[in-house]
NUDO-76196 format. One record per residue: residue in three letters; z, x, y of N, C-alpha, C in turn. Coordinates in steps of 0.1 Angstrom, whole numbers, plus 5000, padded with zeros to 4 digits. Layout:
N
PT   res    n_w    n_u    n_v   ca_w   ca_u   ca_v    c_w    c_u    c_v
PT   ALA      Z      X      Y      Z      X      Y      Z      X      Y
...
END
This chain:
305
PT   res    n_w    n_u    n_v   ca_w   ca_u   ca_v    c_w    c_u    c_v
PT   UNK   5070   5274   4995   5063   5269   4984   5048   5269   4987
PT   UNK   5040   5274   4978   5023   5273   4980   5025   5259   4973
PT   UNK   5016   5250   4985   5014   5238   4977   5000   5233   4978
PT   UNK   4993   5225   4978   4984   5214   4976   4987   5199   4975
PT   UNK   4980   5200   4987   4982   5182   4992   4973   5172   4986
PT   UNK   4973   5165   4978   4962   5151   4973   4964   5141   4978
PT   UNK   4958   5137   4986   4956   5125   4994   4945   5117   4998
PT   UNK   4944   5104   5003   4935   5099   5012   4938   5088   5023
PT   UNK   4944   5075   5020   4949   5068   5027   4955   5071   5040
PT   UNK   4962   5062   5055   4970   5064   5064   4983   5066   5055
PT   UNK   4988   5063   5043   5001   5062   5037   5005   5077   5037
PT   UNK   4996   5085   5033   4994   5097   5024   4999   5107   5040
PT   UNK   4993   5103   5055   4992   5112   5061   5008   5118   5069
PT   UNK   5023   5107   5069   5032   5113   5069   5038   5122   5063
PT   UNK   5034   5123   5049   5040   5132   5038   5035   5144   5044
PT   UNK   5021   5146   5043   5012   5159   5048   5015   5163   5059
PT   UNK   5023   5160   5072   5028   5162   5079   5038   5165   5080
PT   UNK   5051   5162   5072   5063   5160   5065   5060   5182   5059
PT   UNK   5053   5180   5050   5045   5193   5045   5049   5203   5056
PT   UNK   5039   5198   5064   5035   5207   5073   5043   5213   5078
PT   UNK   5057   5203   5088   5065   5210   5092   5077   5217   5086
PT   UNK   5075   5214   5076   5086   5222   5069   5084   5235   5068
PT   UNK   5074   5238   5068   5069   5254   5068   5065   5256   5055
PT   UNK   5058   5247   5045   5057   5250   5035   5039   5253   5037
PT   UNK   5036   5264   5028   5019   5271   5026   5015   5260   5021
PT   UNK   5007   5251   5029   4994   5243   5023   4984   5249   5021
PT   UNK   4984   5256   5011   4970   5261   5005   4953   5251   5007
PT   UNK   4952   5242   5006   4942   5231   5009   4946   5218   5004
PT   UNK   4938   5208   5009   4937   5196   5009   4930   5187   5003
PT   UNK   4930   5185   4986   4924   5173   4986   4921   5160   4992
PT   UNK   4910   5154   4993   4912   5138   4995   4895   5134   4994
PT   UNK   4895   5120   4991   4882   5116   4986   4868   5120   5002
PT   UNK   4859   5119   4989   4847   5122   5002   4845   5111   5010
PT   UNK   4839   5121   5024   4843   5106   5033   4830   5097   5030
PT   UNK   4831   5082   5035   4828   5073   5036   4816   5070   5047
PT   UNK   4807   5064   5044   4801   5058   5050   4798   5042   5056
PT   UNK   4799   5046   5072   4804   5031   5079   4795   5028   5089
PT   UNK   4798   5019   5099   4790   5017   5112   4779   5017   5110
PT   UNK   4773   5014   5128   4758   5021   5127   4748   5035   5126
PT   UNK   4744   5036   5116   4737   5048   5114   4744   5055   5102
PT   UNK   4753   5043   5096   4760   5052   5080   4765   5066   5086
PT   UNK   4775   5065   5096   4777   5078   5099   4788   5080   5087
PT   UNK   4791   5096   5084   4805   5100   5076   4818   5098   5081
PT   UNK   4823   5090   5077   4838   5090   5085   4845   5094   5072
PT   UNK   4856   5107   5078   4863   5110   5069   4876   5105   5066
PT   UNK   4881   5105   5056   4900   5098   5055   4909   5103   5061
PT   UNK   4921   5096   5063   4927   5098   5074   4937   5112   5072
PT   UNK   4939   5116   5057   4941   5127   5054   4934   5137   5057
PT   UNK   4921   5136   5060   4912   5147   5059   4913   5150   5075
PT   UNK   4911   5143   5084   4909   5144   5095   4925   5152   5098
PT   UNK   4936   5145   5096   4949   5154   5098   4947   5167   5094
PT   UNK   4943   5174   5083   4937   5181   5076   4935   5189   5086
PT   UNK   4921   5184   5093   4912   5194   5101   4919   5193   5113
PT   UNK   4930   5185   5119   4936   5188   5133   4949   5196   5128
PT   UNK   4951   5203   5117   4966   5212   5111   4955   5227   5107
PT   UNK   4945   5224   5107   4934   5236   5102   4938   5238   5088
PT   UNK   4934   5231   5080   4941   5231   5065   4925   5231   5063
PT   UNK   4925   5238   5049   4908   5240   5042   4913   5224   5034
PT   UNK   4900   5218   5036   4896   5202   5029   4888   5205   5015
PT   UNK   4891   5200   5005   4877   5196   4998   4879   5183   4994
PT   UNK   4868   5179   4990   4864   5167   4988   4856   5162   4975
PT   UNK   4861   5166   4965   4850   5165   4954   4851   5150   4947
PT   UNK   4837   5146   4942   4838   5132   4937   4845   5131   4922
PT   UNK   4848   5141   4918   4849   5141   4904   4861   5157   4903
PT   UNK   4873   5157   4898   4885   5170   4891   4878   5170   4875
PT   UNK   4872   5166   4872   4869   5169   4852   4860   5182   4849
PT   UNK   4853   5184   4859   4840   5192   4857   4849   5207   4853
PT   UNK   4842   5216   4845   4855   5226   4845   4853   5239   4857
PT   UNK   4841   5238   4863   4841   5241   4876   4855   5238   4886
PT   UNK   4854   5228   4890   4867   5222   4898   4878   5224   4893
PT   UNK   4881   5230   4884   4893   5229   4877   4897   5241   4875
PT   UNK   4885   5252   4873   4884   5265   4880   4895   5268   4894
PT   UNK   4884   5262   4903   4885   5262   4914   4898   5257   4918
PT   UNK   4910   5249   4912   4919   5242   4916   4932   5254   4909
PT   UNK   4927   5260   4895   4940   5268   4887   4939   5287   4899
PT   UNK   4927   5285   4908   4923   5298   4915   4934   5298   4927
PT   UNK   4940   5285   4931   4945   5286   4945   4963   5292   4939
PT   UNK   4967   5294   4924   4976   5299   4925   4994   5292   4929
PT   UNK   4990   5278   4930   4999   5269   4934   5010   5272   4925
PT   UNK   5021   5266   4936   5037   5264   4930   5036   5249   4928
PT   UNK   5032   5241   4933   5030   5228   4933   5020   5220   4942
PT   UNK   5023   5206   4934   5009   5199   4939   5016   5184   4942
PT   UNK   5011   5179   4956   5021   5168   4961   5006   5155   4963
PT   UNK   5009   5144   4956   5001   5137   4949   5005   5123   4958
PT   UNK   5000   5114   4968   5001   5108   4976   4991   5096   4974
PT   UNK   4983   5088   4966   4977   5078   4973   4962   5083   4968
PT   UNK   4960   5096   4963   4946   5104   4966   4934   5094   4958
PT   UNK   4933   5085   4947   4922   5080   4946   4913   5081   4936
PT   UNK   4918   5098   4927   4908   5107   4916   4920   5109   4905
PT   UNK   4914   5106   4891   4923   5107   4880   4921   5126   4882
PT   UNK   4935   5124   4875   4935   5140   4871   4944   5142   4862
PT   UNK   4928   5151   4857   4930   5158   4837   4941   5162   4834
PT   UNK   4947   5168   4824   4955   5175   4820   4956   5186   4824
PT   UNK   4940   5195   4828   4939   5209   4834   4946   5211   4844
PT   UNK   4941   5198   4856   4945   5199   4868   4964   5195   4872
PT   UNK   4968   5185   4861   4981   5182   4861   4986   5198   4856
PT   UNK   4987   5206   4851   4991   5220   4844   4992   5232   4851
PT   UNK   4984   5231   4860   4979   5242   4868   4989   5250   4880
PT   UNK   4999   5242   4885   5006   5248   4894   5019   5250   4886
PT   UNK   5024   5261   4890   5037   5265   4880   5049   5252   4878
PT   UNK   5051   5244   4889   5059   5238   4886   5054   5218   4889
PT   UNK   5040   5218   4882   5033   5207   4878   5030   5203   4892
PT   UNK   5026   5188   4891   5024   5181   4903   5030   5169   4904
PT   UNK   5039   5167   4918   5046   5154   4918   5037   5145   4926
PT   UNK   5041   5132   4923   5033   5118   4928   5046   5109   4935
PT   UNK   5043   5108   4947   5047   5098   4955   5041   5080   4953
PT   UNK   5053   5074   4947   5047   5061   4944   5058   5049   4951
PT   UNK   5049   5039   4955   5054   5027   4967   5058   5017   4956
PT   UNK   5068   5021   4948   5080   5006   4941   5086   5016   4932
PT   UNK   5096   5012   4930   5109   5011   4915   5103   5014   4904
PT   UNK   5100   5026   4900   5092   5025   4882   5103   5019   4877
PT   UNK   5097   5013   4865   5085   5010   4861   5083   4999   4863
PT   UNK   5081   4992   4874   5077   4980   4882   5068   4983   4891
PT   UNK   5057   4976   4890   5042   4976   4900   5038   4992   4900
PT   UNK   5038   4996   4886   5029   5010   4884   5014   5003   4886
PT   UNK   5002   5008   4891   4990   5007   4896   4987   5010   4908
PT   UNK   4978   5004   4912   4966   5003   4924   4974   4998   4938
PT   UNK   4979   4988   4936   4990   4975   4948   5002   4976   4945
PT   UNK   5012   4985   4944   5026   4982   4943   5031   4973   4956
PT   UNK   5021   4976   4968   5029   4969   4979   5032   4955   4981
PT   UNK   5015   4952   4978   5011   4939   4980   5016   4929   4969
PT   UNK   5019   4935   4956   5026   4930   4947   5040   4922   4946
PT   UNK   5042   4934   4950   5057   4932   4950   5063   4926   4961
PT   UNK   5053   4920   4973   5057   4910   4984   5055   4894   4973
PT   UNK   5041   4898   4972   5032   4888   4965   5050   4872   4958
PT   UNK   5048   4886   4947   5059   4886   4934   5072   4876   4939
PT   UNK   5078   4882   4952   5090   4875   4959   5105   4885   4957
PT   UNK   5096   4900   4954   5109   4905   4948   5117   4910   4960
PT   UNK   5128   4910   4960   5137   4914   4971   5139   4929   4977
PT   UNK   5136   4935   4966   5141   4953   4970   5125   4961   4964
PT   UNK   5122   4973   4974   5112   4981   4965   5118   4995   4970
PT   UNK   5108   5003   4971   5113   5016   4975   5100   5029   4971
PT   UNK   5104   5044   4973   5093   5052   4968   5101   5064   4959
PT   UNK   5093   5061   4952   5096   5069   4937   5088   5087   4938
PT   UNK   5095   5094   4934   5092   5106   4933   5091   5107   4918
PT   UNK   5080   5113   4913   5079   5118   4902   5070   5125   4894
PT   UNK   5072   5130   4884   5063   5146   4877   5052   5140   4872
PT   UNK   5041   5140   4876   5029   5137   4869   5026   5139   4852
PT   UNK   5020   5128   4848   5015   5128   4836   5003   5121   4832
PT   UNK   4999   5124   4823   4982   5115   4822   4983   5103   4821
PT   UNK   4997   5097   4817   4996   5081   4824   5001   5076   4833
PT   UNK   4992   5059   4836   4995   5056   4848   5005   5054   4850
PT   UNK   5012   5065   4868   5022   5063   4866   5036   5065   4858
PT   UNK   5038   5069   4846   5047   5069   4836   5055   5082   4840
PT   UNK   5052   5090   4843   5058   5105   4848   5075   5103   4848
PT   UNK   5084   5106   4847   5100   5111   4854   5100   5113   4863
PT   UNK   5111   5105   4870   5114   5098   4885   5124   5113   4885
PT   UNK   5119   5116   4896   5130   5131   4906   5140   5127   4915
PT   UNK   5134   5114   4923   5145   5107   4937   5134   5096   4935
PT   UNK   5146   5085   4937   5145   5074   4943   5149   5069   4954
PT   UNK   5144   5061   4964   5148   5057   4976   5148   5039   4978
PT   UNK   5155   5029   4973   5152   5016   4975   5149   5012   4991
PT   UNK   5141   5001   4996   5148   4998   5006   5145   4977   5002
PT   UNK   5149   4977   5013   5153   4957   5008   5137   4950   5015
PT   UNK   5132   4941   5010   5121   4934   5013   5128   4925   5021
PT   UNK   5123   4925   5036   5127   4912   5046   5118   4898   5041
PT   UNK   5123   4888   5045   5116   4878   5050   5103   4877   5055
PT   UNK   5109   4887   5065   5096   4889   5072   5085   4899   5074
PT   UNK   5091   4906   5061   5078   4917   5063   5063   4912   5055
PT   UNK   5057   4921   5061   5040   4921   5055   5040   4928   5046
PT   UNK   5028   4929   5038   5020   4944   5033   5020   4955   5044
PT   UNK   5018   4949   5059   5014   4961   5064   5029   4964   5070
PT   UNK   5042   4958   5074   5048   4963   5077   5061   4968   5065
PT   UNK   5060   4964   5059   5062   4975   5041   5056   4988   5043
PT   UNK   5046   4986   5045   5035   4999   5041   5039   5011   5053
PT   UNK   5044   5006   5061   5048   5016   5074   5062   5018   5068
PT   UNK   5069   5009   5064   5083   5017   5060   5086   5027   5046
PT   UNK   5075   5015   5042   5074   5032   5026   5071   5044   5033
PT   UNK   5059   5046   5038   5057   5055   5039   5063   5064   5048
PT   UNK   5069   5055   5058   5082   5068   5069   5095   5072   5056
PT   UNK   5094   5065   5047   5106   5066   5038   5100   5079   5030
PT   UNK   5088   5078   5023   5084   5091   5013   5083   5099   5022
PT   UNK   5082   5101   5031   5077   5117   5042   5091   5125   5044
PT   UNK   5105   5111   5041   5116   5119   5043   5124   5127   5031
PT   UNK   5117   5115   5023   5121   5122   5008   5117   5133   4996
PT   UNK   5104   5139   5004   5098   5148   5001   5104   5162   4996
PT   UNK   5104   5160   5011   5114   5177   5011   5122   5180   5000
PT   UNK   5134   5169   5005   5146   5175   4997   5145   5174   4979
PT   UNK   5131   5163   4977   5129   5159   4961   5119   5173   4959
PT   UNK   5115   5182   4964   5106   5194   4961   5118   5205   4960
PT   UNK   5127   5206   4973   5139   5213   4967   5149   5209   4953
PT   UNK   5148   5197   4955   5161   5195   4944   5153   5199   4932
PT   UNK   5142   5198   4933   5133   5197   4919   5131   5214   4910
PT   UNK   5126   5223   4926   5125   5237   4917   5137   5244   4917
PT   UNK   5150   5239   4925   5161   5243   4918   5164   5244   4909
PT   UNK   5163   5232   4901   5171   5229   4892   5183   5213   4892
PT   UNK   5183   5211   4907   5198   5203   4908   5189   5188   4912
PT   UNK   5179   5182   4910   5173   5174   4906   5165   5173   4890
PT   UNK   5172   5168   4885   5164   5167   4866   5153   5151   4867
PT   UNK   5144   5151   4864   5135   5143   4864   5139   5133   4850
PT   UNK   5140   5117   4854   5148   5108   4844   5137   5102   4840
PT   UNK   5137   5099   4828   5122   5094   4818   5124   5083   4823
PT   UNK   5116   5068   4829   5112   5055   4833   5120   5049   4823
PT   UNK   5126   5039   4825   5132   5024   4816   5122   5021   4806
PT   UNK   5119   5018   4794   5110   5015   4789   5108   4996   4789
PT   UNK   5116   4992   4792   5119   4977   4796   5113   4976   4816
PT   UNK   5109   4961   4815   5102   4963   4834   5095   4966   4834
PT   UNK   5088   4973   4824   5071   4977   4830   5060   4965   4838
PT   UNK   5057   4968   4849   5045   4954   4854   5034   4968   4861
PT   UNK   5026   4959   4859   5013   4966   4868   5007   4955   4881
PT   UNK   5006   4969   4892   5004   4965   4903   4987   4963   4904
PT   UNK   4974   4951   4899   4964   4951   4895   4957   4954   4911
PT   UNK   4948   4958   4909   4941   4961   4926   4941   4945   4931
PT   UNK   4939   4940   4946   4937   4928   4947   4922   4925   4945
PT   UNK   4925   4916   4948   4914   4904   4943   4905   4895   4953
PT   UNK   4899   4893   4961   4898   4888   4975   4895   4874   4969
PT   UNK   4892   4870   4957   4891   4853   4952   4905   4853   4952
PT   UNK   4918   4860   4953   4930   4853   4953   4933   4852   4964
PT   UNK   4926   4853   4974   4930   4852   4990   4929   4835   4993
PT   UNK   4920   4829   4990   4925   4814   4990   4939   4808   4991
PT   UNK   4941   4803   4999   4954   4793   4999   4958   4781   4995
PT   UNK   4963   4780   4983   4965   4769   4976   4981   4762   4982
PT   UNK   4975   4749   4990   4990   4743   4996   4996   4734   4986
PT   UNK   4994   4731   4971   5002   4726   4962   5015   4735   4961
PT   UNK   5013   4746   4960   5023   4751   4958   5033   4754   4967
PT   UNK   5046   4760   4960   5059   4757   4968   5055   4767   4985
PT   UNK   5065   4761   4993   5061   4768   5009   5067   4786   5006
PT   UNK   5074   4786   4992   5087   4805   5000   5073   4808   4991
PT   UNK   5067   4804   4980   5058   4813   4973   5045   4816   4979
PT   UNK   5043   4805   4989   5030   4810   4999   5033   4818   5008
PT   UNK   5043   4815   5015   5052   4828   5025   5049   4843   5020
PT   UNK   5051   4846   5006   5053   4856   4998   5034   4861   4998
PT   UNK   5030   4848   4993   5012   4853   4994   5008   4857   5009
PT   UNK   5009   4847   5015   5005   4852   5026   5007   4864   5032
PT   UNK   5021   4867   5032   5028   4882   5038   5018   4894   5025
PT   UNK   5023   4893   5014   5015   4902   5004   5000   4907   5007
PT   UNK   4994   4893   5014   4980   4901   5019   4975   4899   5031
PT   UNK   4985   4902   5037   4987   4905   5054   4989   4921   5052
PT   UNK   4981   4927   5062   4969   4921   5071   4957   4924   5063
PT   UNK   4953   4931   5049   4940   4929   5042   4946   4926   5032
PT   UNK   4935   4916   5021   4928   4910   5032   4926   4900   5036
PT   UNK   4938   4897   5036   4944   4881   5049   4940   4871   5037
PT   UNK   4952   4862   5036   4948   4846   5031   4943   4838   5035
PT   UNK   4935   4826   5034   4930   4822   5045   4929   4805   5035
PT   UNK   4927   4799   5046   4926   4780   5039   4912   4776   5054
PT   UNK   4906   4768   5051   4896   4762   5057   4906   4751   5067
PT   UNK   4903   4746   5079   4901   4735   5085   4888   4734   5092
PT   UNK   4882   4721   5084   4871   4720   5085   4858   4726   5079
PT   UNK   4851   4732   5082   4846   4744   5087   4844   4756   5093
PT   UNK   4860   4753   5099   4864   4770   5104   4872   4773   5097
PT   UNK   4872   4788   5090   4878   4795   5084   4890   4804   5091
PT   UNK   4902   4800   5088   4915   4807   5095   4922   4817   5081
PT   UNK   4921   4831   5086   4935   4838   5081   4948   4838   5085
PT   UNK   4958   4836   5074   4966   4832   5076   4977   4842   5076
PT   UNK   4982   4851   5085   4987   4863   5082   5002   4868   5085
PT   UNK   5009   4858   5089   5027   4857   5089   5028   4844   5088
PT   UNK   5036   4838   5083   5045   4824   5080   5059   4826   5084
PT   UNK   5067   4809   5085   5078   4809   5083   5081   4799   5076
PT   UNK   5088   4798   5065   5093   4782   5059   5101   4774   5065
PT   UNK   5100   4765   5070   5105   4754   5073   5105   4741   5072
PT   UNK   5111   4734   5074   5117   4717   5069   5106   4708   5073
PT   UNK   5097   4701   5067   5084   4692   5068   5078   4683   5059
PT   UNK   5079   4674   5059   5073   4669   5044   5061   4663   5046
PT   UNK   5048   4665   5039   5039   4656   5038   5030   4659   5032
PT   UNK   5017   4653   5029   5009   4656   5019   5003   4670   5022
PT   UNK   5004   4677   5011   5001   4692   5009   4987   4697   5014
PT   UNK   4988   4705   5027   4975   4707   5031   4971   4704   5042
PT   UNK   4984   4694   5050   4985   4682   5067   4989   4696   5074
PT   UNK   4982   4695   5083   4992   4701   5098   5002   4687   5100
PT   UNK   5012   4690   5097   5022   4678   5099   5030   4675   5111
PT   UNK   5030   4691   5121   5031   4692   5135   5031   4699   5145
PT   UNK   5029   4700   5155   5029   4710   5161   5041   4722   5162
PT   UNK   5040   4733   5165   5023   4737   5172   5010   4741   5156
PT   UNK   5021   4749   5144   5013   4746   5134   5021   4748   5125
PT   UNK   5020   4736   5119   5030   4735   5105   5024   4726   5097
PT   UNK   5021   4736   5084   5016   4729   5072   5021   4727   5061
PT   UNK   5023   4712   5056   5032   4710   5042   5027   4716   5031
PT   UNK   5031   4717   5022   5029   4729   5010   5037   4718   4999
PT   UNK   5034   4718   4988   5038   4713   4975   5048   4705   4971
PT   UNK   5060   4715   4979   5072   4711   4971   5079   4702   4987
PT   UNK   5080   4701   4994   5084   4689   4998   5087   4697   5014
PT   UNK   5087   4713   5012   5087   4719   5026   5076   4720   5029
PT   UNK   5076   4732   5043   5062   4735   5050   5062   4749   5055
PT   UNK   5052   4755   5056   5055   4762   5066   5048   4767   5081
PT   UNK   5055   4771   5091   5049   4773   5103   5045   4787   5105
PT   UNK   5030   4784   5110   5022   4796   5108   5025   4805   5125
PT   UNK   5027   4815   5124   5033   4818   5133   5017   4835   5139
PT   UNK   5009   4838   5129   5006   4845   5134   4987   4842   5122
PT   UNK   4979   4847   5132   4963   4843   5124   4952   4846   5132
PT   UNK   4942   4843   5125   4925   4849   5125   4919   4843   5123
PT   UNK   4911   4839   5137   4898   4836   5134   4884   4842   5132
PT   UNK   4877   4838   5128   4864   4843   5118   4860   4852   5132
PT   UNK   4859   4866   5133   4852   4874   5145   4858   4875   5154
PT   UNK   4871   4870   5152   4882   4873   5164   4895   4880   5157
PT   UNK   4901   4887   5164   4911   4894   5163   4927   4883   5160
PT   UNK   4935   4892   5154   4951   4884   5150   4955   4883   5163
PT   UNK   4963   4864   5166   4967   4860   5175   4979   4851   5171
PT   UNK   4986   4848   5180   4996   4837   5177   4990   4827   5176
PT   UNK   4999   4818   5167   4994   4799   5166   4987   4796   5182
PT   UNK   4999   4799   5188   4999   4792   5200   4985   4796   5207
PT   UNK   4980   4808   5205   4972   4812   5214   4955   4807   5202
PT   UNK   4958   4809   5191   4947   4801   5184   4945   4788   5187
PT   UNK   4953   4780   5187   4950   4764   5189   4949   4760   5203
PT   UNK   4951   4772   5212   4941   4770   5228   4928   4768   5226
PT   UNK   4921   4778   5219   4909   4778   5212   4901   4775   5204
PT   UNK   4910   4764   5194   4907   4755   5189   4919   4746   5185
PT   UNK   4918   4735   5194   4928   4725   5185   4931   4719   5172
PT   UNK   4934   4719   5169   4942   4715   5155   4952   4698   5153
PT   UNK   4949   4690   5158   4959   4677   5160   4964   4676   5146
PT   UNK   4978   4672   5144   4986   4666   5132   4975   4662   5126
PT   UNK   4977   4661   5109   4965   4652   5104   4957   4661   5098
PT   UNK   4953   4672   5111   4945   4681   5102   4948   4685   5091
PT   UNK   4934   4683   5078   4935   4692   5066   4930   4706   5066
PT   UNK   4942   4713   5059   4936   4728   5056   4934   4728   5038
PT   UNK   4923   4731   5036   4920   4728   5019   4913   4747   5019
END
């Protein structure tokens, strides 16, 4: 298959690799223009792009698919398909049309639940038990396309955003393949979305990164993990500001907001607590409790507001 890669994210860069060894013609690679960071505003490109240039795949980078230039330029490369990953740029009707057998989109939850921006962080957020990555045919809305393959997998306890984010994405790179064969066979039919379930995954919000200890301990568990590790929830003690980036719930009662005991356990709302088992200090890197409260003690009593 002549294909075309759209990407930008680390999520995006298994698939493209996934691509790669299959032996399928990567014609070129979309992914957003790079960025500017560090000192001296140097260009750092996306992590797609740089895979890109170590597979020797032609990159472009354009800010804008509407112009009918680019759209030119995109119906020119002659594609059988177009594999749609994370990339970042709406695309027109022209550019959805253009490869004989459309463009599929790799998406991180169960359509039609957490279609948007955050399916991941959502759907920890949320408390929902199962997610997975959806294969399906592009359409001009968000999201809405016909699911090709689905893959569930179960939300732990103990996962993050970021350790979610590593299992979606080893999960879509495997499911690729066989949902591109099943698809231009024939022996995959693409199934229209449930019209019931729809939720949208809204971009985050870094005002909702505050920790509010009124509430119950499994729903902060769920916050906290949802925006672990970006961009970290965080509650004040004192004047130092701690992120708060893995929890466990467990059995504590006291006024909402106490380190109620060592080494750190804070009561939350409803009558439990939880023990913070992993965190950030302001210009320091993620450490355990244990190794944070060497560095700054914390005695029972403490408020985190």
């Amino acid at each position: 298959m002549r294909i075309a890669f759209m990407g930008t994210p680390e999520f995006s860069v298994d698939i493209l690799q996934a691509l790669y060894d299959a032996g399928h013609d990567i014609a070129t690679v979309y992914s957003q223009p790079p960025s500017r960071s560090g000192r001296g505003k140097k260009e750092r490109p996306s992590p797609v792009h740089r895979r890109a240039e170590d597979l020797n795949i032609p990159v472009f980078t354009p800010q804008s698919l509407k112009s009918a230039e680019e759209q030119k330029k995109f119906k020119s490369l002659n594609l059988d398909i177009a594999v749609v990953v994370a990339y970042g740029l709406i695309l027109p009707k022209e550019i959805l049309d253009a490869p004989k057998y459309g463009c599929l989109n790799i998406h991180a939850s169960l359509l039609p639940r957490w279609r948007g921006a955050a399916p991941i962080h959502r759907a920890i957020m949320a408390g929902d038990k199962v997610t997975g990555v959806d294969i399906m045919v592009m359409e001009t809305g968000l999201d809405t396309g016909p699911v090709i393959l689905e893959r569930p997998i179960d939300i732990l306890p103990t996962d993050t955003t970021g350790s979610l984010h590593d299992k979606l994405k080893a999960l879509g790179a495997k499911a690729i393949i066989p949902a591109i064969e099943g698809y231009v066979t024939g022996v995959l039919i693409p199934k229209p979305q449930a019209e019931e379930g729809v939720s949208y995954a809204h971009k985050i919000d870094k005002q909702e990164a505050r920790i509010d200890w009124q509430r119950p301990a499994e729903e902060l568990r769920n916050h906290i993990h949802g925006l672990s590790p970006f961009p970290g929830a965080y509650s004040m003690a004192g004047d130092e500001r701690i992120k708060i980036l893995q929890a466990e719930v467990t059995e504590g009662n006291g006024p909402a907001g106490h380190l109620i005991k060592a080494p750190m356990t804070i009561a939350c709302g409803d009558g439990k607590a939880l023990r913070i088992l992993k965190a950030q200090r302001a210009g320091k890197g993620p450490m355990t409790a244990d190794d944070l409260l060497r560095g700054l003690p914390l005695p029972p009593g403490t408020i985190f507001s």
